[in-house]
OpenMM code with the backbone's topology and positions (N, CA, C; nanometers):
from openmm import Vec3, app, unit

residues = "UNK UNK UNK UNK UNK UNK UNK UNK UNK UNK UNK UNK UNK UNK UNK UNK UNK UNK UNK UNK UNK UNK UNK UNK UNK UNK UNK UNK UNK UNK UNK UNK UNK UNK UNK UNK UNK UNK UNK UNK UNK UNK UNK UNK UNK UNK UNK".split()
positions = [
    Vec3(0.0847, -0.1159, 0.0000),
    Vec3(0.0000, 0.0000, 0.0000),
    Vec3(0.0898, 0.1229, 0.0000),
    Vec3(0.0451, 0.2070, -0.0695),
    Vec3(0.1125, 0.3333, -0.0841),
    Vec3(0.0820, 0.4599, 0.0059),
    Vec3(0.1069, 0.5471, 0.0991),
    Vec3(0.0308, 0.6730, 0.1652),
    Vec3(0.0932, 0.7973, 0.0437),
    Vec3(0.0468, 0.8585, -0.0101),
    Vec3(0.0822, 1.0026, -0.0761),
    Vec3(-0.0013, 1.0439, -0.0297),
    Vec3(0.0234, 1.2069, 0.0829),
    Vec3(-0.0226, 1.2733, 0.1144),
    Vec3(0.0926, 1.4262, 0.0675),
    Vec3(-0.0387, 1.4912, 0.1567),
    Vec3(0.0435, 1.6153, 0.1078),
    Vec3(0.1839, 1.6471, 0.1286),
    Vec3(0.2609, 1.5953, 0.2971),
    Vec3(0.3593, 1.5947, 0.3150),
    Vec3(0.5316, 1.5110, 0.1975),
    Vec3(0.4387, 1.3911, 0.1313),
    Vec3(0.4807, 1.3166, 0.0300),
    Vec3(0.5031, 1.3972, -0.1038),
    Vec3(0.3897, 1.4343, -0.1432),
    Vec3(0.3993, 1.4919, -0.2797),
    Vec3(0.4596, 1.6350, -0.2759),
    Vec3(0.5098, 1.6780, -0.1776),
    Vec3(0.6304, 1.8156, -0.1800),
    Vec3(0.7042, 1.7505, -0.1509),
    Vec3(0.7369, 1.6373, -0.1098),
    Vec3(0.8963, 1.6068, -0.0952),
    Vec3(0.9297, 1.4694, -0.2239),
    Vec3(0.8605, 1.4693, -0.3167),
    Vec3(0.8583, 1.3437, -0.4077),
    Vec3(0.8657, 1.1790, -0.3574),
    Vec3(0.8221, 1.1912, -0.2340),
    Vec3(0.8306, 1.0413, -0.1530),
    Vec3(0.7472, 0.9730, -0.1456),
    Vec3(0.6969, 0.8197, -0.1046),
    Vec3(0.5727, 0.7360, -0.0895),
    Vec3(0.6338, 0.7332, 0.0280),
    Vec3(0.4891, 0.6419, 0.1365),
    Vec3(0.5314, 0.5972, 0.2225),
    Vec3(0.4746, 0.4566, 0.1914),
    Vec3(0.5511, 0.3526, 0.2281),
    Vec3(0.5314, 0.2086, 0.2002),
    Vec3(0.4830, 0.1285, 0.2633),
    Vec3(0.3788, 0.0026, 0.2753),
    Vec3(0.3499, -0.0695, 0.3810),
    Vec3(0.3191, -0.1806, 0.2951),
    Vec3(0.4149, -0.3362, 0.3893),
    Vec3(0.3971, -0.4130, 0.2964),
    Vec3(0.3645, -0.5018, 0.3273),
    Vec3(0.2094, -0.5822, 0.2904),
    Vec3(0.2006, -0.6887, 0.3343),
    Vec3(0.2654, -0.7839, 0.3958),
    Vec3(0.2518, -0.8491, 0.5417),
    Vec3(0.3171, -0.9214, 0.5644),
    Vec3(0.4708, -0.8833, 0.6407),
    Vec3(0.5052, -0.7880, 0.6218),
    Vec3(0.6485, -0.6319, 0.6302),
    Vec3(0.5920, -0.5844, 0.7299),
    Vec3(0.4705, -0.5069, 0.6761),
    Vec3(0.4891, -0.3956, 0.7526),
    Vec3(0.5183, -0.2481, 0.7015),
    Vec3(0.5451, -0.1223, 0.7742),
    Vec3(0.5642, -0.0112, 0.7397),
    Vec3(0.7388, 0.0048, 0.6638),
    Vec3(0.7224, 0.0440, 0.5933),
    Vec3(0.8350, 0.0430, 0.5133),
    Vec3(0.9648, 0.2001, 0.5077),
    Vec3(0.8172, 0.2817, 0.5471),
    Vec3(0.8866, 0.4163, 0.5821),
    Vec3(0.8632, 0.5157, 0.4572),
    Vec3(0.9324, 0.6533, 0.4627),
    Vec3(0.9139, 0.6820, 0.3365),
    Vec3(1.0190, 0.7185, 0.2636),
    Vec3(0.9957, 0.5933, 0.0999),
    Vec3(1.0978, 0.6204, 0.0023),
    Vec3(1.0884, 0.7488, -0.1178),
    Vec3(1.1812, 0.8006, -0.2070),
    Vec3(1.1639, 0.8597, -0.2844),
    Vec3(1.1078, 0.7715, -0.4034),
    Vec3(1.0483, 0.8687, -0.4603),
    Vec3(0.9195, 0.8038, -0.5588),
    Vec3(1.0073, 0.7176, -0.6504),
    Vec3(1.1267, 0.7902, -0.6794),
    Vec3(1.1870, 0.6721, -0.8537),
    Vec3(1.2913, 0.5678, -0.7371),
    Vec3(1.3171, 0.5820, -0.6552),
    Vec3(1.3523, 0.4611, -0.5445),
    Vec3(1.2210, 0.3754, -0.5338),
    Vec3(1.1237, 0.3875, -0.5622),
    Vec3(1.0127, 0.2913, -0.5286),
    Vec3(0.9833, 0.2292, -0.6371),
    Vec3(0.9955, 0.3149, -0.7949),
    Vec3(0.9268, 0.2877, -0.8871),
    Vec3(1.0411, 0.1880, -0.9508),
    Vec3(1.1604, 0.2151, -0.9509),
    Vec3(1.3056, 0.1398, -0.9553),
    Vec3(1.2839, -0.0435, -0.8620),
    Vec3(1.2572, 0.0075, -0.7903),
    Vec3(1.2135, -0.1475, -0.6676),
    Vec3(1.1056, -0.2574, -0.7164),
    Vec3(1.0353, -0.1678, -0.7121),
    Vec3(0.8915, -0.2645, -0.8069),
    Vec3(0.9091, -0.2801, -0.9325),
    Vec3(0.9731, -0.2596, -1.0167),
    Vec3(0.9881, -0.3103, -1.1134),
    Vec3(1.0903, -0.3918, -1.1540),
    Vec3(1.1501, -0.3955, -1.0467),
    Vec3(1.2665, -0.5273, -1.0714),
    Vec3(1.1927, -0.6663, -0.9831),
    Vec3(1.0847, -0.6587, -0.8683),
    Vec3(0.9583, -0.6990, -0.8223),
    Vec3(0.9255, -0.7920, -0.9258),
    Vec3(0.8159, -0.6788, -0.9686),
    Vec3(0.7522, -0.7189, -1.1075),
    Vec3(0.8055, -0.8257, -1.2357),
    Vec3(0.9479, -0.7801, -1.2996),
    Vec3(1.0256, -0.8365, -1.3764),
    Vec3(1.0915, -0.9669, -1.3134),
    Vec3(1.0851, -0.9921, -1.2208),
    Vec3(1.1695, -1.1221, -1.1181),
    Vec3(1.0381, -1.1969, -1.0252),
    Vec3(0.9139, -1.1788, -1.0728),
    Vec3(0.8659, -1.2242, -1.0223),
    Vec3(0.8050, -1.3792, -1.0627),
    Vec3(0.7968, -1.4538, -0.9720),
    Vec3(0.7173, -1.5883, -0.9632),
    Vec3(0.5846, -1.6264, -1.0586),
    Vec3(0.5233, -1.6461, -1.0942),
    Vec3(0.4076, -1.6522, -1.1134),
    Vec3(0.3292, -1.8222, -1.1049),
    Vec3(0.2132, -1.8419, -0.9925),
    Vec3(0.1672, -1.9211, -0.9507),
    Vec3(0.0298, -1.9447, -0.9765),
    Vec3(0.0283, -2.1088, -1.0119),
    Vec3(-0.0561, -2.1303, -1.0780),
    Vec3(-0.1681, -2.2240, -0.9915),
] * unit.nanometer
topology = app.Topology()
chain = topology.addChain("A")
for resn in residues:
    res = topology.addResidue(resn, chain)
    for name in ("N", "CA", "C"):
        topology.addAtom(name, app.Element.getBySymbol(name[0]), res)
């Protein structure tokens, strides 16, 4: 889950929470978007 609030979107950051994790804190947006897509690209898929 993602929080963008106002404090986020002036500083270009998400804050992260991840299933199972937990609070993740808050990253800069192309640090997040960089993360999940190596996620995405390396991911499992179950059938």
């Amino acid at each position: 889950m993602l929080i963008v609030g106002e404090k986020e979107q002036e500083a270009e950051t998400v804050s992260v929470r991840q299933h199972k994790v937990g609070d993740k804190g808050s990253v800069p947006l192309q640090d997040f978007i960089n993360e999940i897509t190596e996620e995405i690209k390396n991911r499992i898929n179950y059938k």
